[in-house]
N, C-alpha and C positions, 0 to 999 in steps of 0.2 A: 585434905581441904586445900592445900597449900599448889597441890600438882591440878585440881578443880578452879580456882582460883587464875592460875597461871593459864591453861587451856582453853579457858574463857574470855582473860585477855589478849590471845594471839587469834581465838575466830574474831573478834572484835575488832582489832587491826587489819585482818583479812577484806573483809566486809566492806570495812570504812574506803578501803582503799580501791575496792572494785566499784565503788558506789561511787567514790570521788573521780574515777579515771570514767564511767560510763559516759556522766553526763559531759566530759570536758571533749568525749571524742563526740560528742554529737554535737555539738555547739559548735568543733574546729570546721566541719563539715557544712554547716549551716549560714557560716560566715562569706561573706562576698569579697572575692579575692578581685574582681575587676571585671574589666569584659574589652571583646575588639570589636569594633561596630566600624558600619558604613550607613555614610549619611549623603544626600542630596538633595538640592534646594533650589531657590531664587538668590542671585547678586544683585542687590539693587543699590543703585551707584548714587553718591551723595556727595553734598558742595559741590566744589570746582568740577570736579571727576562725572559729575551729571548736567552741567551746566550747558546752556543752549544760548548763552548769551557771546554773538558772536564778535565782539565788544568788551567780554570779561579776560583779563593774562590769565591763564590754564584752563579756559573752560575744553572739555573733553568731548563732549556731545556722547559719552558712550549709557547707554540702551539697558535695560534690566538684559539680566543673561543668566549664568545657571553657576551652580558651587557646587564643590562634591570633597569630599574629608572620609579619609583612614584615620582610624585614631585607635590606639591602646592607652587602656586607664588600668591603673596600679592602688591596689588601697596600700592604705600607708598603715601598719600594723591595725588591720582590721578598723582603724578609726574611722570618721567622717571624710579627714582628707585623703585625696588620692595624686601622685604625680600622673601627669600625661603627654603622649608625643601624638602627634596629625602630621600627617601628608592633607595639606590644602590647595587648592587649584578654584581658578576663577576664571568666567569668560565672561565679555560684553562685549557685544559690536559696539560699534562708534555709528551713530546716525548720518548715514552721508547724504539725505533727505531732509535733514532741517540743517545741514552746514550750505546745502546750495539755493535753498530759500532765505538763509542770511547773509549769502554772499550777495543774491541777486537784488537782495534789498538794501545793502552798503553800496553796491555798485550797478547802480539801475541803468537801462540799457545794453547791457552786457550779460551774457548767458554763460552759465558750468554747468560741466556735467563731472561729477565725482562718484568714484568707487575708493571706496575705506572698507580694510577690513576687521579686527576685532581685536580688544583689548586681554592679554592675557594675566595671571600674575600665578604663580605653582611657588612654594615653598613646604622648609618643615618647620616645625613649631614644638614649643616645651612647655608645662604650667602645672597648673595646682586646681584641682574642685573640691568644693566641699558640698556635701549632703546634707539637705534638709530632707526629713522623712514626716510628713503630715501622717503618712496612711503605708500601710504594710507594703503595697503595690505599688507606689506613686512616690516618687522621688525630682524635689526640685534643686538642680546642680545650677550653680554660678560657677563660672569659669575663667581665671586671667592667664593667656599665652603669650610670649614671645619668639617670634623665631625668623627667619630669614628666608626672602624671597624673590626670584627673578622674575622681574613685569618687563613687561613686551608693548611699543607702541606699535600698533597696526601701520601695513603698509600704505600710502593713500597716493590719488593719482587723480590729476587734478586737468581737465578739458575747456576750453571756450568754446560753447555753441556756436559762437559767431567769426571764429579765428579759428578752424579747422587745425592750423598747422601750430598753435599754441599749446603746450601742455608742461605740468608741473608734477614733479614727482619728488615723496620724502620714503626713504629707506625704511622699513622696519629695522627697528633697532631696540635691546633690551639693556638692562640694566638689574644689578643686585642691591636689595637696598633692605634696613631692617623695619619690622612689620609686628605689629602688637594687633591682639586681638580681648578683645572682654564678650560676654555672653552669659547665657543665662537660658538651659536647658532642664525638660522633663521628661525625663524615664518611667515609663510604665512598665510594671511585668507581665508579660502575657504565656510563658510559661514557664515551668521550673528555672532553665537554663538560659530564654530567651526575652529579648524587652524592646519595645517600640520606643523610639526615641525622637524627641521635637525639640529646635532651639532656635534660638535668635541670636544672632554675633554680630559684633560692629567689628570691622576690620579697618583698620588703618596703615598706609604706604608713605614714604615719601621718594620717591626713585630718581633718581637725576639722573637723564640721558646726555651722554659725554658722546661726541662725535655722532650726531644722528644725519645722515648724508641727503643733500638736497640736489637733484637736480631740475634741470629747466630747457625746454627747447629752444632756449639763446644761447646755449652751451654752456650755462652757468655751473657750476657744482663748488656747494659749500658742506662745512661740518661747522652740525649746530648741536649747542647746550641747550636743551630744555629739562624744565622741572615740572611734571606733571605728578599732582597729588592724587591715587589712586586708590578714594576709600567708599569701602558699600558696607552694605548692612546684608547679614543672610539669612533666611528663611527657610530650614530644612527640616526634613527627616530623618529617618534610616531604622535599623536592626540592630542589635548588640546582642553577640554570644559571649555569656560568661567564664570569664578563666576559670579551668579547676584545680 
C-alpha cells in the first residue's frame, strides 16, 4: 500500500509538471517581444517654422514636405511598456513664391527673383510607449521621445528684376540642437508576424544657427546668428515586422 501510495504521488508530480511547463512554453511564444517598422508620411510645418508673415522675426515660409523614421521597439518584460530608438528625417522647402510676393509688396516698385531651397532636420531619438489594446488586432500606442538632431537652413539667393547686377546670397548653414517629440500611434495586425502602422507626431526644434554667412554684390559678407524654431506635425504610415 505504502510502495502504491508512493508511486501515485511521483506520476502526480510528473504530470503537474509537464502540464505546468506546456502551457508556460506556449504563452513565452505568444508574447510580443517588439517589432522594427518603417514609416513615411507628411511634415507639416507649424507657428513661426510655417509662417508667411513677411513681417513676423523667424517666419520660415517652409511648405508641407515628407518624414520618414526607422524605429525599433523593445517590450519591457512582456508589459504594456516598451523602450524605443528612431532614426527621424524631415524635409520642407521654404516657399520662395510667397517670400517674393511679400517682398514685392514691402517694397513696391522694385522686383525679386528668389531660388531657396529646402528645409532639412535628421536626428536619433530614445522614449517609452505604452499599449492600449481595445481589440486583439488593434493596438492604440502614445509615444514620448527625446533625442538629438541636426537641422539645415536652405541655401537662398536673392536677384532684382530691375538691377540685373544686384544680388544677395545667405550660405546654407546647419546647426545641432535638442528635439522632443510626443505622438500617438495605431498598430493593426495583419498577419501573424506583420502590422500596418498609422500615427500622428508633433515635433519640436529650437536650432540656433551661429555664423550663417551672407554675402552681397557690394561685396559685403557677414556671419549671422539666427534662431529659427523648426517644429511640424507628422502624418504617417508604414510596416512593422515583429522581433522573435
Amino acid at each position: 500500500m505504502k510502495l502504491l501510495f508512493t508511486s501515485f504521488a511521483i506520476l502526480s508530480i510528473s504530470v503537474t509538471a509537464n502540464a505546468a511547463n506546456f502551457p508556460s512554453g506556449a504563452a513565452d511564444s505568444s508574447i510580443e517581444k517588439g517589432y522594427i517598422s518603417y514609416s513615411i508620411g507628411t511634415a507639416l510645418p507649424m507657428g513661426k517654422f510655417g509662417s508667411m508673415d513677411y513681417f513676423e522675426n523667424g517666419a520660415g515660409y517652409a511648405m508641407p514636405g515628407f518624414s520618414f523614421e526607422l524605429n525599433l521597439t523593445r517590450k519591457i518584460h512582456g508589459g504594456p511598456y516598451s523602450w524605443t530608438l528612431a532614426s527621424r528625417s524631415s524635409l520642407n522647402y521654404a516657399s520662395s513664391v510667397a517670400l517674393i510676393n511679400d517682398m514685392n509688396y514691402a517694397n513696391p516698385g522694385n522686383g525679386f527673383d528668389v531660388q531657396w531651397g529646402s528645409y532639412t532636420m535628421s536626428g536619433l531619438f530614445g522614449g517609452v510607449k505604452y499599449d492600449i489594446k481595445p481589440h486583439d488586432k488593434i493596438t492604440f500606442v502614445p509615444r514620448f521621445m527625446m533625442g538629438m538632431v541636426v537641422a539645415t537652413l536652405p541655401e537662398m539667393m536673392l536677384r532684382s528684376s530691375w538691377n540685373s547686377s544686384y544680388w544677395y546670397k545667405e550660405i546654407e548653414c546647419s546647426a545641432s540642437t535638442f528635439s522632443t517629440l510626443v505622438g500617438l500611434g495605431m498598430d493593426v495586425k495583419i498577419t501573424q508576424h506583420m502590422k500596418l502602422l498609422a500615427s500622428m507626431d508633433m515635433q519640436r526644434a529650437y536650432p540656433l544657427f551661429v555664423g550663417r554667412e551672407t554675402l552681397s554684390s557690394s561685396g559685403s559678407r557677414n556671419l549671422e546668428t539666427l534662431s529659427q524654431p523648426m517644429h511640424t506635425m507628422s502624418l504617417t504610415v508604414g510596416l512593422a515586422a515583429e522581433l522573435k
